[in-house]
RODO-2510 file (C-alpha; in nm, 4 decimals, decimal comma):
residues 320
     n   res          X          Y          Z
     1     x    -4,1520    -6,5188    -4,4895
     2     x    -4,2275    -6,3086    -4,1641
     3     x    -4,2213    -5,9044    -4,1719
     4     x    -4,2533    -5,6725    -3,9418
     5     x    -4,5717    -5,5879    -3,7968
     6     x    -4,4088    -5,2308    -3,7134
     7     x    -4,5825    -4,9831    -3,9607
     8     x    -4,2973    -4,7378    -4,0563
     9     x    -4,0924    -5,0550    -4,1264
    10     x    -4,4072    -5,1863    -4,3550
    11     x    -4,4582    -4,8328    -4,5300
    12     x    -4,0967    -4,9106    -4,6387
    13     x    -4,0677    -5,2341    -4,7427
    14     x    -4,3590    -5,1343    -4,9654
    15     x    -4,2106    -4,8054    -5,1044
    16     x    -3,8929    -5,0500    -5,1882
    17     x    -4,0902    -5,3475    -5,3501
    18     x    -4,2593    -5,0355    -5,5513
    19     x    -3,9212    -4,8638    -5,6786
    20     x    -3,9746    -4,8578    -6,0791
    21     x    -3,5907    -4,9678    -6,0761
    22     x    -3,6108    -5,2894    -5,9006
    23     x    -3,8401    -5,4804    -6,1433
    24     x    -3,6927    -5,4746    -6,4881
    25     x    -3,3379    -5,5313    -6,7499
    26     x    -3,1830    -5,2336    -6,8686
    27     x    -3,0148    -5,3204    -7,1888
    28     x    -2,7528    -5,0846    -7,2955
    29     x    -2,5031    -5,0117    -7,5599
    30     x    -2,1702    -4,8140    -7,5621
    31     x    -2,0132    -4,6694    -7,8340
    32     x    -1,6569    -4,5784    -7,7070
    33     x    -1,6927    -4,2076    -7,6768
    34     x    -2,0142    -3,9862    -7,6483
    35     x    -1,9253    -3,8642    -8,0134
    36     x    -1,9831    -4,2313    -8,1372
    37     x    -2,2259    -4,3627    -8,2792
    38     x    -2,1866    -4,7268    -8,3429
    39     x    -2,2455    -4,9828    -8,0513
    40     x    -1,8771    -5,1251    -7,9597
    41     x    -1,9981    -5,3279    -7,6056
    42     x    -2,3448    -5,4875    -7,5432
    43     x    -2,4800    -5,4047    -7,1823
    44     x    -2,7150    -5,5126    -6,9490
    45     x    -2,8249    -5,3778    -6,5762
    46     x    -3,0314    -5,5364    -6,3518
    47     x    -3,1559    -5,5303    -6,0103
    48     x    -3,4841    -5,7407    -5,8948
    49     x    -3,6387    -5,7130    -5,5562
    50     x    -4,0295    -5,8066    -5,5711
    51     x    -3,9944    -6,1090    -5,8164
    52     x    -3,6954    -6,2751    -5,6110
    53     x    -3,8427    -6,1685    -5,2967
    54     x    -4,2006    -6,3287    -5,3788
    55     x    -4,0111    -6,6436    -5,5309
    56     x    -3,8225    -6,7325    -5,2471
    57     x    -4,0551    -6,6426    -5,0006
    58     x    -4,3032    -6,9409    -5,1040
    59     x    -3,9862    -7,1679    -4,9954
    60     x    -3,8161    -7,2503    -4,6850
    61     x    -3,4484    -7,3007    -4,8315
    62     x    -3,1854    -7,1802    -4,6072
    63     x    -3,0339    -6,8107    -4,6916
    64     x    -2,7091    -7,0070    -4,8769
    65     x    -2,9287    -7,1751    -5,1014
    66     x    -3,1500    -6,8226    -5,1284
    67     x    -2,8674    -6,6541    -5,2156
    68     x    -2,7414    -6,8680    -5,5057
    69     x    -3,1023    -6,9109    -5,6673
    70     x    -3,1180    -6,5164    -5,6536
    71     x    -2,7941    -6,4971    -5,8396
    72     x    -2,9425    -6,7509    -6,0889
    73     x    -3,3159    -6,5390    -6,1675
    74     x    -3,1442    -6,2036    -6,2003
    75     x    -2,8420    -6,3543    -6,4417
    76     x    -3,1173    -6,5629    -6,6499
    77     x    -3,3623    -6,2296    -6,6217
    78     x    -3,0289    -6,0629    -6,8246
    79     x    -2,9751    -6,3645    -7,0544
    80     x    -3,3508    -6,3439    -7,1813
    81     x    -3,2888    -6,0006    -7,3426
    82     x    -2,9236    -6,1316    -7,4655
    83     x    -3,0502    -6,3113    -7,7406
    84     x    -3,3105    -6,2155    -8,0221
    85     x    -3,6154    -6,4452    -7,8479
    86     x    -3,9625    -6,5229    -7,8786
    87     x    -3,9967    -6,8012    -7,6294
    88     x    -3,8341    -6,9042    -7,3329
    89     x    -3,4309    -6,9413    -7,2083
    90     x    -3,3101    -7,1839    -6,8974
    91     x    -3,0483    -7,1929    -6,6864
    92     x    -3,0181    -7,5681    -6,4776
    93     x    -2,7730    -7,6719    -6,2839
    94     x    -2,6988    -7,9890    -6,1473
    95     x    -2,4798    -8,1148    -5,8866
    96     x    -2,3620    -8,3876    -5,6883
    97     x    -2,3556    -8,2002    -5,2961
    98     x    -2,6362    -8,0747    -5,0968
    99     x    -2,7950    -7,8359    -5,3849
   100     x    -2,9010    -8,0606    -5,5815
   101     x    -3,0794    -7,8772    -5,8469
   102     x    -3,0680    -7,5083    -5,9160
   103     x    -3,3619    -7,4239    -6,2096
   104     x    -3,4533    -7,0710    -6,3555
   105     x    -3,6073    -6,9939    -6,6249
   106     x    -3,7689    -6,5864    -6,8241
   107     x    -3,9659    -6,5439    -7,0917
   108     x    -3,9507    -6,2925    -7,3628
   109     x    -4,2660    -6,1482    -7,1815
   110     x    -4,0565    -6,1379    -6,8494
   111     x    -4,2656    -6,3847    -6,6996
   112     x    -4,0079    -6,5681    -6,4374
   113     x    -3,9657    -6,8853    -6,2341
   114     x    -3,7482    -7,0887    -5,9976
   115     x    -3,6721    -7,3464    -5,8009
   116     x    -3,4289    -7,5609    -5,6419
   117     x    -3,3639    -7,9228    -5,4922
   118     x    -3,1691    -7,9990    -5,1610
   119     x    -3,0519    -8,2689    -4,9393
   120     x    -3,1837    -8,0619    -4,6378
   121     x    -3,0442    -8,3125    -4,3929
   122     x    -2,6747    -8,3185    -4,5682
   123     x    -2,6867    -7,9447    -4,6052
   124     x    -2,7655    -7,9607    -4,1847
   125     x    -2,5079    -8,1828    -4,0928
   126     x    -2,2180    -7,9747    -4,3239
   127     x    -2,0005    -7,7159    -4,0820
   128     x    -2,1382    -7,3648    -4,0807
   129     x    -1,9429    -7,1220    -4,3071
   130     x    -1,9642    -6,8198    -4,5368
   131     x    -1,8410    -7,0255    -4,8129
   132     x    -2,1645    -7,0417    -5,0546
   133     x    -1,9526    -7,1166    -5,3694
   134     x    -2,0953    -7,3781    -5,6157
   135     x    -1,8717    -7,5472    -5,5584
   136     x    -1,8860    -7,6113    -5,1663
   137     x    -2,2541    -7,6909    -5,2008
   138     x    -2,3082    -7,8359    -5,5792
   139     x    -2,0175    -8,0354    -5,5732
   140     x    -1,9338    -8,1399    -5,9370
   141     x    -2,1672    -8,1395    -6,1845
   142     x    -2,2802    -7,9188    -6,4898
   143     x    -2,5168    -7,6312    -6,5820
   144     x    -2,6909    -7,5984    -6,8978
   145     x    -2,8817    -7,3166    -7,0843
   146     x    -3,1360    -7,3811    -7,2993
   147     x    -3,3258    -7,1423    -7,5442
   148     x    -3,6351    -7,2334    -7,6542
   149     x    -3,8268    -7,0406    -7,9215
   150     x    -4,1818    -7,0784    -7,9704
   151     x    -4,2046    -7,2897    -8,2805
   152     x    -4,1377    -7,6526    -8,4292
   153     x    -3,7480    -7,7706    -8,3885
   154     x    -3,6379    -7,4477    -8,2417
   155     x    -3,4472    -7,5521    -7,9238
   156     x    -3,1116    -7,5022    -7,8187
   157     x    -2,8431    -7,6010    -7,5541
   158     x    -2,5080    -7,5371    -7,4317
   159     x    -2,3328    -7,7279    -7,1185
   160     x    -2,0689    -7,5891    -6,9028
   161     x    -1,8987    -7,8069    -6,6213
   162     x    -1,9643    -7,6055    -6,2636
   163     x    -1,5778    -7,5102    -6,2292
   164     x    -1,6416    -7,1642    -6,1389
   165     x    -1,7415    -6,9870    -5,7796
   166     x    -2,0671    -6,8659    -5,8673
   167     x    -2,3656    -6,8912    -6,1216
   168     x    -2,2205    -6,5728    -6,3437
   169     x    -1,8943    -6,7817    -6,3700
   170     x    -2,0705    -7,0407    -6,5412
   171     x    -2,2659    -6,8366    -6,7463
   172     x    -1,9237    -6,6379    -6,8415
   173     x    -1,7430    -6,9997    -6,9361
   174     x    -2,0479    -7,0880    -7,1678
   175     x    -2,0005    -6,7787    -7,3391
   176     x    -1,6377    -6,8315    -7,3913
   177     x    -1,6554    -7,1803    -7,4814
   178     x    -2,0154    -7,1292    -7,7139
   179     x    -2,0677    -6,8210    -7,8404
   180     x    -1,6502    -6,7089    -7,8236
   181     x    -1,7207    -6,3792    -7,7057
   182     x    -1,5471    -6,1340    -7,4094
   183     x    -1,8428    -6,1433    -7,1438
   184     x    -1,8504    -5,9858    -6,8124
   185     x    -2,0592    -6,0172    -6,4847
   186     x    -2,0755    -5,8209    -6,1880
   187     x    -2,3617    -5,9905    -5,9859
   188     x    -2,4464    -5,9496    -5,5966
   189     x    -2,7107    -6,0480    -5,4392
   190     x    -2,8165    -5,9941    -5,0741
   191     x    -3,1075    -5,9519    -4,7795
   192     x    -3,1813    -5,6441    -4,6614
   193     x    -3,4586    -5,6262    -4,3688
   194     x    -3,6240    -5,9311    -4,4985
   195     x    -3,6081    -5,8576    -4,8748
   196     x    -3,4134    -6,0625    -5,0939
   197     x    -3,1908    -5,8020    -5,3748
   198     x    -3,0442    -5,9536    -5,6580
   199     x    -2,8286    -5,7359    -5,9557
   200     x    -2,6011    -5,7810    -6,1927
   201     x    -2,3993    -5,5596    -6,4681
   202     x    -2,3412    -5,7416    -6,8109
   203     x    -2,0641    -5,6066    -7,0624
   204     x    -2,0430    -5,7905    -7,3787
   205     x    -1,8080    -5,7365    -7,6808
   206     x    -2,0117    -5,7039    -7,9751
   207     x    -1,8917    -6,0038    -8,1918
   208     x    -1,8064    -5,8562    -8,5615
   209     x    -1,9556    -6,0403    -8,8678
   210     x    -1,6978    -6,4010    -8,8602
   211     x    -1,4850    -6,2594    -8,5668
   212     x    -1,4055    -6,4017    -8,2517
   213     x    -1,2596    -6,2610    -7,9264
   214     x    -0,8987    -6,3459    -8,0430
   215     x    -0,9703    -6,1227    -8,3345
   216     x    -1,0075    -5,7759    -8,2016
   217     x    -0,8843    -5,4533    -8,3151
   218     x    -0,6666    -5,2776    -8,0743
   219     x    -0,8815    -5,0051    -8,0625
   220     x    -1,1567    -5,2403    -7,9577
   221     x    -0,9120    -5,4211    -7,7478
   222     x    -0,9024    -5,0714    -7,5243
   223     x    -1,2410    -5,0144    -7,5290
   224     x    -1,3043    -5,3543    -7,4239
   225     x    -1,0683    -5,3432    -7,1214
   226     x    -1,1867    -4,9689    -7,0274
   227     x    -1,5302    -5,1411    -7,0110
   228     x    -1,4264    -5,4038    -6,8084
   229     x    -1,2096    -5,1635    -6,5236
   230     x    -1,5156    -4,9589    -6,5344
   231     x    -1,7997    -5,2207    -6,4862
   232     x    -1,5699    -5,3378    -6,2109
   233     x    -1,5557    -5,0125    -6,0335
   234     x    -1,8926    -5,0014    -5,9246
   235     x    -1,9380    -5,0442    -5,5779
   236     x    -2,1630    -5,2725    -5,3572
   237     x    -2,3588    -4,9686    -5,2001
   238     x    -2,4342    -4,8348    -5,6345
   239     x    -2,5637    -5,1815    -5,7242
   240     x    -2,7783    -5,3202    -5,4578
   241     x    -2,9107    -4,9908    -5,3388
   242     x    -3,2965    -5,0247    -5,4522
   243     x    -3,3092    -4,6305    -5,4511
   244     x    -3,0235    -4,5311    -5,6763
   245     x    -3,2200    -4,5538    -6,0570
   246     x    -3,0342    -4,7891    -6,2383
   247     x    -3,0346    -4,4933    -6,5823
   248     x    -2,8560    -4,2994    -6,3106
   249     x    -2,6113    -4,5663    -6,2228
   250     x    -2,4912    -4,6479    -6,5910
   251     x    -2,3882    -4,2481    -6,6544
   252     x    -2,2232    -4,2510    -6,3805
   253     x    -1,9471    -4,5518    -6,5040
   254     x    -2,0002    -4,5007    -6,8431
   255     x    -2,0314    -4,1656    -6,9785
   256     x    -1,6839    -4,1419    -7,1428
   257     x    -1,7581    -4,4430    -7,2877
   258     x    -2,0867    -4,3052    -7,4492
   259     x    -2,3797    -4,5256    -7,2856
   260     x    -2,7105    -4,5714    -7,4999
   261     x    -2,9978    -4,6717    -7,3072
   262     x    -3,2658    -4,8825    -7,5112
   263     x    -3,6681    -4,9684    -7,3563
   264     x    -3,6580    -5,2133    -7,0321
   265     x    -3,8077    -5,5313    -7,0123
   266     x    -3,9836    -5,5755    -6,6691
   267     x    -3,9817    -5,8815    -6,4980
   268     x    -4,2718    -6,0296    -6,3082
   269     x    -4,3328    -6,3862    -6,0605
   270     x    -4,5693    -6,5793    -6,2760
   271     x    -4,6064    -6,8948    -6,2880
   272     x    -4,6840    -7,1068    -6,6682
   273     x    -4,8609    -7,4176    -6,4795
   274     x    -5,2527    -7,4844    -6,5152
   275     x    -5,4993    -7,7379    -6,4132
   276     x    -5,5285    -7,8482    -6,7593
   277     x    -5,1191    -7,8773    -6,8213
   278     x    -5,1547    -8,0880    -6,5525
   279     x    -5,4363    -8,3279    -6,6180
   280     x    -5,2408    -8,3220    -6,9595
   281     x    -4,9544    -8,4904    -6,8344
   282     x    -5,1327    -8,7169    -6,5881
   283     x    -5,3591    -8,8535    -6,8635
   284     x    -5,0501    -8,9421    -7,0333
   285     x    -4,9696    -9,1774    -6,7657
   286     x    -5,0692    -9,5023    -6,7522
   287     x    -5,3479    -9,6524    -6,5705
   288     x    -5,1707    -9,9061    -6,2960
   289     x    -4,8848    -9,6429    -6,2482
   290     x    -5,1360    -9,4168    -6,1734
   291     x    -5,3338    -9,5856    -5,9148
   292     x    -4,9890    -9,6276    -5,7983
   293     x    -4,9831    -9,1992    -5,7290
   294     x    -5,3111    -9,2070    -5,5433
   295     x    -5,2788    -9,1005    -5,1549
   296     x    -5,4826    -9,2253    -4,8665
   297     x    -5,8164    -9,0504    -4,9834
   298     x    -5,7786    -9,2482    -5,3164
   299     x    -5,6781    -8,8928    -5,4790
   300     x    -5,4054    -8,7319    -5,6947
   301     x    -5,2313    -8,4431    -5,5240
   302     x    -5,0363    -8,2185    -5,7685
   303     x    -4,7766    -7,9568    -5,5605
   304     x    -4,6271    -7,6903    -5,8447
   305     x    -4,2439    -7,6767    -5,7831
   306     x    -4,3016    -7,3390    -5,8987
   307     x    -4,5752    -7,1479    -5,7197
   308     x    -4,6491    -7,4150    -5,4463
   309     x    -4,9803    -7,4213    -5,6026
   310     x    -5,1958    -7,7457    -5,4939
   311     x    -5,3639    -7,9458    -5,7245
   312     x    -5,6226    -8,2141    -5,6254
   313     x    -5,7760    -8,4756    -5,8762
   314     x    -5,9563    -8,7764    -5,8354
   315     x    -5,8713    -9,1234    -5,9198
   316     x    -6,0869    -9,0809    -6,2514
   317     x    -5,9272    -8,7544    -6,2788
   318     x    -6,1864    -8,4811    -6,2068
   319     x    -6,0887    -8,2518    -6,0229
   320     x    -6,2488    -8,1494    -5,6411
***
């Protein structure tokens, strides 16, 4: 990715990348009214700058696929502090059209990832548009979320069909069709002098103990839909601004609704891949398929999807 070499235009990009509100989750509960105590709707807030800025820099996808893939990280970066997790959650997403592959996934440690997988010269050859619906570029296909918790046998997975527009559709089908709970997402995503902004609002009805979303109260029934109108309000300039804090953002929709703020969970570009990970797997391989791998020099190169990081063994598999 190219910046400016112009210094007042690099003294902000830093001061932006920097922003202690552009790097983290903001889980959040309300209650109803600020008299309330008892959490009625499950929040989240996000907006990520650095990580999604970093990630997509090491690629050379085209802004359309950019923009999707930063809709995916900050809507996974939410999902990770969704559920009660010591290990890993993944959003995939497979398709049929030029995006092939769309891959994300945060751990509980905020440590985040992501890739994707085109048909560059299909993708070329389609007429230019502002369509950048899943759609238009996934075709059919499916998405599926897996949790994995650190631990023997504790791995689980939902699949959604890619009917909706965007990633947060998706994500709001699986939690219909799964978990049978009211969900809500507000995500945006766009590139602002060179840096790629990604945020999203989550509003969740707490599920009571045996209940469903067809088995509300009517006084949770109002508080859900006041919620909703409210979460809906906000306005492009609120969520993708990197200066407006996002603490600040949440009283302003939701103090009659009596927002609790709980401890952030920041999210960071690091990649889980290793030299020994690697060797790992490509010990596991047999012998002729693995002469079969060898390039020109008689060695194994090893490119992270991830990172871009590049790996070199030999044939005997030391590395150079």
């Amino acid at each position: 990715m190219e910046f400016s070499k112009d210094k007042v235009f690099s003294k902000t990009i830093t001061s932006l990348l920097d922003l202690p509100s552009n790097s983290f989750v903001l889980p959040f509960y309300l209650t109803g009214s600020p008299t309330n105590k008892t959490p009625k709707i499950r929040g989240r807030i996000s907006r990520l700058v650095k990580p999604i800025t970093d990630i997509l820099g090491r690629h050379n996808y085209p802004d359309s696929i950019n923009s999707i893939l930063a809709e995916a990280m900050v809507v996974t970066s939410c999902l990770s502090t969704t559920f009660k997790l010591d290990g890993v959650i993944t959003l995939q997403a497979k398709g049929h059209g030029p995006l092939k592959t769309l891959f994300c996934d945060v751990s509980s440690d905020g440590h985040m990832r992501a890739y994707a997988t085109l048909d560059a010269q299909t993708l070329k050859k389609m007429p230019r548009s502002k369509d950048t619906t899943l759609p238009r570029l996934m075709g059919n296909g499916y998405m599926a979320f897996t949790i994995e918790s650190n631990g023997p046998n504790q791995r689980y997975q939902g699949i959604v069909d890619l009917s909706g527009e965007t990633v947060s559709d998706a994500v709001i089908s699986w939690f219909k069709n799964s978990e049978q709970v009211h969900t809500k997402f507000i995500t945006m995503t766009e590139k602002q002098n060179g840096l790629w902004i990604a945020a999203t609002l989550m509003v969740q009805k707490i599920a009571e103990e045996g209940g469903s979303e067809n088995r509300l109260l009517t006084d949770e029934i109002d508080i859900w839909r006041e919620a909703n109108i409210l979460a809906q309000s906000v306005a492009t300039e609120e969520l993708l601004n990197p200066k407006l804090e996002l603490q600040t953002l949440l009283f302003r929709l939701f103090h009659e609704l009596g927002v609790y703020i709980l401890p952030p969970r920041h999210i960071i570009d690091v990649c889980r891949c290793s030299k020994d990970k690697v060797e790992t797997i490509l010990r596991s391989i047999n012998k002729d398929e693995l002469q079969a791998l060898v390039d020109e020099n008689g060695d194994l190169v090893v490119d992270c999807e991830f990172c871009k990081k590049r790996r070199i063994f030999s044939a005997d598999l030391k590395t150079h």
